[in-house]
C-alpha positions in Angstrom: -4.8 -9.2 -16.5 -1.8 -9.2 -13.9 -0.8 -6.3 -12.6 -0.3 -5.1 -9.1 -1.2 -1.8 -7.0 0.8 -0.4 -4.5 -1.2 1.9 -1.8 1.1 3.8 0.9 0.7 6.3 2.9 1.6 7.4 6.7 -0.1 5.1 9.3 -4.0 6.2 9.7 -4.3 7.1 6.5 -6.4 4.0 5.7 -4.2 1.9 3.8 -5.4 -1.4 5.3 -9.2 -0.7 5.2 -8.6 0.6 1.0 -6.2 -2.2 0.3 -8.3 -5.3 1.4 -11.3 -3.1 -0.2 -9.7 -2.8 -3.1 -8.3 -6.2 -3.3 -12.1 -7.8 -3.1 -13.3 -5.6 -5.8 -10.6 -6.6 -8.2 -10.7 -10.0 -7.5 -6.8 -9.1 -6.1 -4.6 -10.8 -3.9 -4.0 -8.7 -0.5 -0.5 -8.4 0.8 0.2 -6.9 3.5 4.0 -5.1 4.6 3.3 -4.8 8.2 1.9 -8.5 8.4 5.3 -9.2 6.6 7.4 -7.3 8.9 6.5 -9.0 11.9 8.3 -11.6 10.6 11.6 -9.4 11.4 12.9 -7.9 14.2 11.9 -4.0 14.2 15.6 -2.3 13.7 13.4 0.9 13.6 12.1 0.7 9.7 15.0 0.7 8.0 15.4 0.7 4.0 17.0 -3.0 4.4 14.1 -4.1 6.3 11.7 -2.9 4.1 14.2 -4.9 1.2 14.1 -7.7 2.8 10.4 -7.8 3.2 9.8 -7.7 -0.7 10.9 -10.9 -0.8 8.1 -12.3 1.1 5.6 -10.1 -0.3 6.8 -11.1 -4.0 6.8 -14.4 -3.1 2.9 -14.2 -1.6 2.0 -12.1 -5.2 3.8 -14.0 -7.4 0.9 -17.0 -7.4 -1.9 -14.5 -8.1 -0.1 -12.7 -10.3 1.3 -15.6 -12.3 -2.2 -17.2 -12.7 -3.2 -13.6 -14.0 -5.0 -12.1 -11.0 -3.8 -8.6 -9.8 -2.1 -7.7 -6.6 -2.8 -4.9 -4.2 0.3 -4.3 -1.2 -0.5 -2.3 1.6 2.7 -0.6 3.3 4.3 2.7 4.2 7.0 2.4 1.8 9.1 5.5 2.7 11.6 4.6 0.1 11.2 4.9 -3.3 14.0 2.1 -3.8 11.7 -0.4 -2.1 8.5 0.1 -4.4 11.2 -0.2 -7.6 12.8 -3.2 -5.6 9.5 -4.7 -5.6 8.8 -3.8 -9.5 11.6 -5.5 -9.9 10.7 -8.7 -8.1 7.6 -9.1 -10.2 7.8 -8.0 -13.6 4.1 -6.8 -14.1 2.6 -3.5 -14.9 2.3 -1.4 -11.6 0.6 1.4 -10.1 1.7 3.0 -7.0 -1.6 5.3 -5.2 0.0 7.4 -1.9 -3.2 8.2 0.3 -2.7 11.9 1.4 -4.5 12.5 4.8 -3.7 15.7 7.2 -2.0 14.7 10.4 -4.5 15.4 12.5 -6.9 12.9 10.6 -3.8 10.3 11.2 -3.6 11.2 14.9 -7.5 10.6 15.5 -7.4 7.6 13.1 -4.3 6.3 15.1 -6.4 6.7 18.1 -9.6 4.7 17.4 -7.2 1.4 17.2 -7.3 -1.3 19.1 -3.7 -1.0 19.7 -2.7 2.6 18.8 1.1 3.7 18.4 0.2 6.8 19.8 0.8 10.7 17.9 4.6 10.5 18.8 5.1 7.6 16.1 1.9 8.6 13.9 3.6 12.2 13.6 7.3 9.8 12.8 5.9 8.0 10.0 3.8 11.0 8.4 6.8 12.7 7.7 8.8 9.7 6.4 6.0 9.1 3.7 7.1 11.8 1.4 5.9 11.8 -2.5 7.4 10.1 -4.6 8.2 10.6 -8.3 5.4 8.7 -10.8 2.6 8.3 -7.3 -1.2 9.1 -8.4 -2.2 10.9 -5.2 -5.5 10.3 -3.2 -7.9 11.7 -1.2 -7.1 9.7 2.0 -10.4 11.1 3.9 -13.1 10.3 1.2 -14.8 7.4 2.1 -13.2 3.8 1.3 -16.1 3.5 -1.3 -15.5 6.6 -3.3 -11.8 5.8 -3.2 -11.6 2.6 -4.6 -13.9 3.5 -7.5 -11.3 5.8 -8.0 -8.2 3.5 -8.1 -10.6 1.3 -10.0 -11.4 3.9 -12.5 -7.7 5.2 -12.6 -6.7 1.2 -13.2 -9.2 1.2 -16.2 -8.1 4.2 -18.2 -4.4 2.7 -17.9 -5.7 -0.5 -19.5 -5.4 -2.5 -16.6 -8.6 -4.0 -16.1 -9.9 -4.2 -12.1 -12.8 -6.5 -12.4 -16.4 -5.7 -13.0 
């Protein structure tokens, strides 16, 4: 069935290591928003840039999605406008997951990178990932495992089925 999965969160909170996780359980289509974005120049993450990148990650859905395979995007997305922007876009049944992870857990994450942005920008994003109205929120420090069985389970009981 098509359907896609949204999973945001503040940067080290695992997004990337769930998403592609979750994508190869589903048998899912992984898009990524910061891959996307480096298509742009960096104005600082504003709303419109985040608006503008929709467009190239409906556009990489859209062939999964149309051939009935789900989606799962990775991305901060601060702004609830830019997850409805998205809905939108593609016209499937959605579920957003926000990762919830303390700071400090962000901050070591951030650390371990090959290229980290340092606790000046990890602490920036953190508080611009707010809840948002409708999100299922997730343990962000389980391990990736127990957290996609989740989001698979939670994909289930709403009908959408994740692939077995």
């Amino acid at each position: 069935m098509s359907f896609f999965a949204v999973l945001r969160g503040p940067l080290g909170a695992g997004k990337t290591t769930v998403a592609r996780a979750l994508a190869t359980a589903i048998g899912g289509t992984y898009v990524s928003i910061d891959a996307l974005l480096e298509r742009y120049e960096w104005d600082g993450g504003s709303e419109a840039l985040f608006l503008r990148t929709n467009e190239d990650a409906a556009a990489t859905a859209r062939a999964s999605l149309d051939r009935g395979a789900p989606a799962v995007f990775d991305g901060n997305f601060y702004w609830l406008r830019a997850i409805d922007d998205l809905a939108r876009r593609l016209p499937y049944p959605h579920v957003v997951y926000s990762l919830r992870v303390p700071l400090a857990v962000c901050i070591e994450r951030d650390r371990g990178r090959a290229v980290a942005y340092g606790a000046e920008a990890t602490r920036e994003v953190y508080e611009k990932v707010q809840p948002i109205p409708g999100e299922v929120p997730l343990d962000g420090v389980r391990p990736v495992a127990e957290v996609v069985s989740t989001i698979r389970t939670d994909l289930d009981r709403r009908g959408l089925r994740a692939g077995h």
